[in-house]
C-alpha positions in Angstrom: 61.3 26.5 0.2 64.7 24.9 0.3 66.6 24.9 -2.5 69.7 22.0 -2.3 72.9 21.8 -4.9 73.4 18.1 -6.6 76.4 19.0 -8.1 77.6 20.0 -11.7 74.9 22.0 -12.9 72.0 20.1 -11.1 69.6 22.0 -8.5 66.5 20.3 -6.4 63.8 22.6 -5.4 61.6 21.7 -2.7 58.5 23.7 -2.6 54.4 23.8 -3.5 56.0 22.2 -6.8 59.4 19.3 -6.6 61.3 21.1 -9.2 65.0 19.5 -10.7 66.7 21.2 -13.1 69.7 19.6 -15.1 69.8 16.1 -13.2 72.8 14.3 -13.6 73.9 15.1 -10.5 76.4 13.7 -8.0 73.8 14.1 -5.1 70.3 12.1 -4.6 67.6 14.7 -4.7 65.9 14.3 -1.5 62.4 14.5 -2.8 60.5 13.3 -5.8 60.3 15.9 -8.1 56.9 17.4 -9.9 58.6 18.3 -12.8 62.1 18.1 -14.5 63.4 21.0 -16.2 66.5 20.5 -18.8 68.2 23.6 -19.9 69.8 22.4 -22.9 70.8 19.1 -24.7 74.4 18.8 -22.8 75.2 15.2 -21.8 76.3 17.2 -18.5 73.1 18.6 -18.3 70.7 15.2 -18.4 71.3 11.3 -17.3 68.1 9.8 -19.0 68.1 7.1 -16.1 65.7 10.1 -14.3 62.9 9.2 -16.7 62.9 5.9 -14.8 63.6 6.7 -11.4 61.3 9.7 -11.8 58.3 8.2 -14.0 55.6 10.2 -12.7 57.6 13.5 -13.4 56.6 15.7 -16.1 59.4 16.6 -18.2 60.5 20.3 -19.8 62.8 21.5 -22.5 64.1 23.2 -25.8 63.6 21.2 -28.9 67.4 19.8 -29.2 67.1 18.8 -26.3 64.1 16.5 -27.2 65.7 15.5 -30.2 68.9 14.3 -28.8 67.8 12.0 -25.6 64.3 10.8 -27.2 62.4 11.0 -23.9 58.6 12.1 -23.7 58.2 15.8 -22.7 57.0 19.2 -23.4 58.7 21.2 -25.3 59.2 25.1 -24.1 60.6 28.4 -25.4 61.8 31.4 -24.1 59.3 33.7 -22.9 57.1 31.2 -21.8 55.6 30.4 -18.6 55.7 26.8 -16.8 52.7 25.6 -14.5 52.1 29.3 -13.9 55.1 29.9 -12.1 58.4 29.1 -13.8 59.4 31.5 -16.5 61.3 30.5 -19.3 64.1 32.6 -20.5 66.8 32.7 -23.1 70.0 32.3 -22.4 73.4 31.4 -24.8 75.4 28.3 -23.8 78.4 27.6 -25.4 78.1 24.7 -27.9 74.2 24.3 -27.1 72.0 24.5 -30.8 69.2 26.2 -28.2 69.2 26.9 -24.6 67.0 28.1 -21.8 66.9 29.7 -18.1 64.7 29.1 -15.6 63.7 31.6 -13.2 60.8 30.3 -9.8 59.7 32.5 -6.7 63.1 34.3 -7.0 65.5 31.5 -7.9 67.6 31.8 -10.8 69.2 29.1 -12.6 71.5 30.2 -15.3 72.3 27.1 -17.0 76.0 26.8 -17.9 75.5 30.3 -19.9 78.1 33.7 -19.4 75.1 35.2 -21.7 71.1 35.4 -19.8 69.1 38.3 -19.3 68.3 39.9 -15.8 65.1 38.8 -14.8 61.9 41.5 -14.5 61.5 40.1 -10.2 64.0 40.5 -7.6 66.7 37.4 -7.6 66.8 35.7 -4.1 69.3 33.3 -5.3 71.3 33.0 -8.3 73.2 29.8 -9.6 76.1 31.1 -12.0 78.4 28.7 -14.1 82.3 28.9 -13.1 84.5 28.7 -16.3 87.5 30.6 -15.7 87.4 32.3 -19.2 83.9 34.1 -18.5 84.4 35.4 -15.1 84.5 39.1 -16.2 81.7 38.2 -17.3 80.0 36.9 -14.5 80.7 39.9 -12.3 79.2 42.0 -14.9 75.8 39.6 -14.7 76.0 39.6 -11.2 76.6 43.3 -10.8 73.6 44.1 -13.4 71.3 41.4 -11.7 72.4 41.8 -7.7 70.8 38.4 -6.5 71.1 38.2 -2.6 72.9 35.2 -3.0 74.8 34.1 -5.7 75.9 30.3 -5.8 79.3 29.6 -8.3 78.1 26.1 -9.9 78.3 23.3 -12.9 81.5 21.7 -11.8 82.0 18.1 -10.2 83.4 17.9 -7.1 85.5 15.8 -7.7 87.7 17.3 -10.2 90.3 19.5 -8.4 90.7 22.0 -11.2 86.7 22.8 -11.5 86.8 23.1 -7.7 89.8 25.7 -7.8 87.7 27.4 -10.2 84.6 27.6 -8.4 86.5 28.7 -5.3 88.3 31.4 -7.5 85.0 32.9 -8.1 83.5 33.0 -5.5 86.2 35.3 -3.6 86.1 37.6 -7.0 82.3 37.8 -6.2 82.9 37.7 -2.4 85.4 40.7 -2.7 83.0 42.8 -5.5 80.7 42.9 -2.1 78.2 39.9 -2.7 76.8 37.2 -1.0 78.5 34.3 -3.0 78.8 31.0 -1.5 80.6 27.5 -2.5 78.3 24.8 -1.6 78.8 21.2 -2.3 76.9 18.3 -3.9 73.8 17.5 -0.8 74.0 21.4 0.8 71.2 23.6 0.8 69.7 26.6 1.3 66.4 27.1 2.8 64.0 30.2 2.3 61.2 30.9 4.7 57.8 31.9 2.6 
């Protein structure tokens, strides 16, 4: 599995299943992706010109999020299961009306949220917003979840300020003892099965 950062808040998992989550990203995905997963009805969060690069893509979200881009989807809630293998979970983004997780063969993506439960399965890999207001909070997620890897995310690489922020948390979570790492728009991290 290889699992590749777009930038902002946007992942691209490369597995049994093409998964991307949040796309408006600053990075091409490399593949064409199975499914699209949108974690909340953000304009950072979804660029609707995926539903025609990515026809064939089966689309997932929360109901706002249906209601605000008018796209053809599925419409999920928390607790549910996707394709037998994505779970569904709930999770508080600032702003948002509704909000989900997703969590797939030990890959957590946290949306932009400093509020999601710990999953019940071990976390290889952990995406975590970086606003500088929440990373007390953070820590504490991290700390209750202990992913093996823990990626500081949802900024664009181009603005300085965001980056500084990213950077900032990952040496907090660096120093607390964890595997954090700062990756930028087309890196990747690849899992063997």
């Amino acid at each position: 599995m290889i699992v590749r950062f777009l930038g902002e808040a946007s992942i691209e998992i490369e597995d049994d299943l093409n998964i991307l989550i949040d796309p408006n990203f600053e990075s091409e995905p490399e593949t064409e992706p199975d499914i699209i997963l949108v974690t909340h009805e953000h304009d950072d969060h979804f660029d609707d010109k995926v539903v025609e690069q990515y026809p064939g893509a089966e689309i997932y979200g929360p109901q706002s999020f249906f209601d605000k881009f008018e796209v053809e989807g599925t419409v999920i809630e928390r607790g549910e299961t996707i394709k037998e293998d994505i779970e569904v979970l709930g999770c508080d983004c600032y702003g948002s009306e509704e909000a989900v997780c997703y969590y797939y063969h030990g890959i957590y993506h946290t949306a932009d949220s400093a509020d999601y439960p710990k999953p019940e399965k071990d976390v290889k890999l952990m995406f975590t917003a970086c606003f500088k207001d929440f990373f007390n909070e953070y820590l504490t997620l991290v700390k209750d979840i202990k992913p093996d890897i823990v990626i500081p995310y949802h900024f664009n690489s181009k603005d300085n300020d965001a980056v500084q922020e990213a950077m900032e948390l990952n040496k907090i979570l660096r120093e607390a003892g964890y595997d954090s790492r700062l990756l930028k728009p087309g890196d990747f991290i690849k899992f063997e099965d």
